[in-house]
C-alpha positions as a printed NumPy array, in Angstrom:
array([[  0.   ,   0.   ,   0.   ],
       [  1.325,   3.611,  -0.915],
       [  0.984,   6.02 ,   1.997],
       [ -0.539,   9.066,   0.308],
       [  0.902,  12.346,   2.308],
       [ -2.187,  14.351,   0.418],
       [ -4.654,  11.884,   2.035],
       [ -6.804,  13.597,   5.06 ],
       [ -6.635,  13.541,   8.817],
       [ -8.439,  10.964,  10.584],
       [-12.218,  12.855,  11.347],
       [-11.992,  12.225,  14.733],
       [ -8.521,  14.3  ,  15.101],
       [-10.182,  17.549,  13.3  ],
       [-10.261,  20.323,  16.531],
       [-13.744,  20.708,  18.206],
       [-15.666,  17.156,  16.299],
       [-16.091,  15.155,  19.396],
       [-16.907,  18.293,  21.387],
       [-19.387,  19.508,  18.746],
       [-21.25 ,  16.164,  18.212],
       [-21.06 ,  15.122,  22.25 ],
       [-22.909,  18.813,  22.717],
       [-25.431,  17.73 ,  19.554],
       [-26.055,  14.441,  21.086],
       [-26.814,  15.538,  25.185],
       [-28.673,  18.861,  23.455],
       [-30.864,  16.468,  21.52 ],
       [-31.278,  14.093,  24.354],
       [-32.269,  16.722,  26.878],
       [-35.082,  17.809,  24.669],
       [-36.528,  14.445,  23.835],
       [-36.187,  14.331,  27.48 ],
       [-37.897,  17.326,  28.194],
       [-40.154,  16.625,  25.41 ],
       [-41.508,  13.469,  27.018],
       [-41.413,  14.994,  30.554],
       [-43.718,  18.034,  29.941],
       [-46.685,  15.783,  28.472],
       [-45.842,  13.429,  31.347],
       [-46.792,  16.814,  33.655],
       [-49.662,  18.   ,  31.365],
       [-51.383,  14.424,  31.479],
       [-50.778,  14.258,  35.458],
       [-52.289,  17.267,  35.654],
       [-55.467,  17.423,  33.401],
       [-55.787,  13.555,  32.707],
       [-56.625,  14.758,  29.253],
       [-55.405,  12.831,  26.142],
       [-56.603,  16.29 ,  24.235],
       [-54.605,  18.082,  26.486],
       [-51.834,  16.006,  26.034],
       [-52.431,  16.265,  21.885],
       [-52.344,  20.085,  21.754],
       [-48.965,  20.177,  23.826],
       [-47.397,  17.897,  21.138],
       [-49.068,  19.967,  18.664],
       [-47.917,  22.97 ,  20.726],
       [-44.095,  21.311,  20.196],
       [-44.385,  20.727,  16.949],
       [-45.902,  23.843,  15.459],
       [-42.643,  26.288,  16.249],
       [-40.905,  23.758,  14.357],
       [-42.732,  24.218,  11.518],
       [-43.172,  27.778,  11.556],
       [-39.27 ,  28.516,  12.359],
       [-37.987,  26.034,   9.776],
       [-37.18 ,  28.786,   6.74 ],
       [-36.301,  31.714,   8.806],
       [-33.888,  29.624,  10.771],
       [-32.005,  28.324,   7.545],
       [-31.56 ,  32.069,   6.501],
       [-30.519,  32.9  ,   9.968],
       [-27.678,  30.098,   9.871],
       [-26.696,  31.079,   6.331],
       [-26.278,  35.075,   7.183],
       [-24.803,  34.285,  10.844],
       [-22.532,  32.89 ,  12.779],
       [-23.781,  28.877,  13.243],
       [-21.989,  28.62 ,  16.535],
       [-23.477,  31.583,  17.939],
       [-26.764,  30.542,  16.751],
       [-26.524,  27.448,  18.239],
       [-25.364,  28.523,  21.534],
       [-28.29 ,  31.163,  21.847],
       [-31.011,  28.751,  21.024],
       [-29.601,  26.055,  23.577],
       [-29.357,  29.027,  26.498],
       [-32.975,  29.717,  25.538],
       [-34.139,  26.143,  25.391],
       [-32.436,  25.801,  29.297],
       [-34.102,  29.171,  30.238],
       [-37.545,  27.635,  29.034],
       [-37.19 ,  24.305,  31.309],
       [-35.815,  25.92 ,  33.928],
       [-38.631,  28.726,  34.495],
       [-40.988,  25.531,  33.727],
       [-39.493,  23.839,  36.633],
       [-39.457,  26.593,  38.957],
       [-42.899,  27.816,  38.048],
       [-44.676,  24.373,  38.079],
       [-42.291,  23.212,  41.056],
       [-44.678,  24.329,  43.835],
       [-47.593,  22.519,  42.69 ],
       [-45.906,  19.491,  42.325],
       [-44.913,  20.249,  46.427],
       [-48.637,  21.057,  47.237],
       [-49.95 ,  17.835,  45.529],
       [-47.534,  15.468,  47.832]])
């Protein structure tokens, strides 16, 4: 076998790859997490499979709706950045969820 000197680095030595798919892969876990933990809370709470419809629905919409402008956003800005600010809002959003639905969960027990 020739050793080719033009032939590229193994992927997993390129700077920030493990980092950047370890942070994709706990980022997309905590939201399937979180995903399946509010509707857990909403159907607790309401014992309502309607209830518990709309909240997926309620999940899913934003998705939907955010899909195009997002795809401009990451081709005029910095994807990092983008990234980073969406993940500090996603942990803003389930933390005031736990610390606004925290005391009910206390009162209940």
């Amino acid at each position: 076998m020739e050793n080719n000197p033009a032939a590229p680095p193994p992927l997993l030595s390129q700077p920030g790859l493990v980092a950047a798919l370890t942070s994709r892969t706990l980022g997309a876990f905590s939201s399937q997490v979180q995903a399946v933990a509010v509707g857990w809370q909403i159907y607790a709470l309401t014992h309502s499979a309607a209830a518990l419809g709309f909240v997926g629905l309620a999940q899913f919409l934003p998705m939907v709706a955010f899909i195009f402008p997002a795809g401009h956003a990451a081709d005029q800005h910095d994807r990092r950045r983008i990234v980073i600010t969406c993940q500090a809002i996603e942990a803003l959003a389930a933390a005031s969820w736990r610390w606004r639905l925290l005391p009910i969960f206390l009162h209940r027990a």
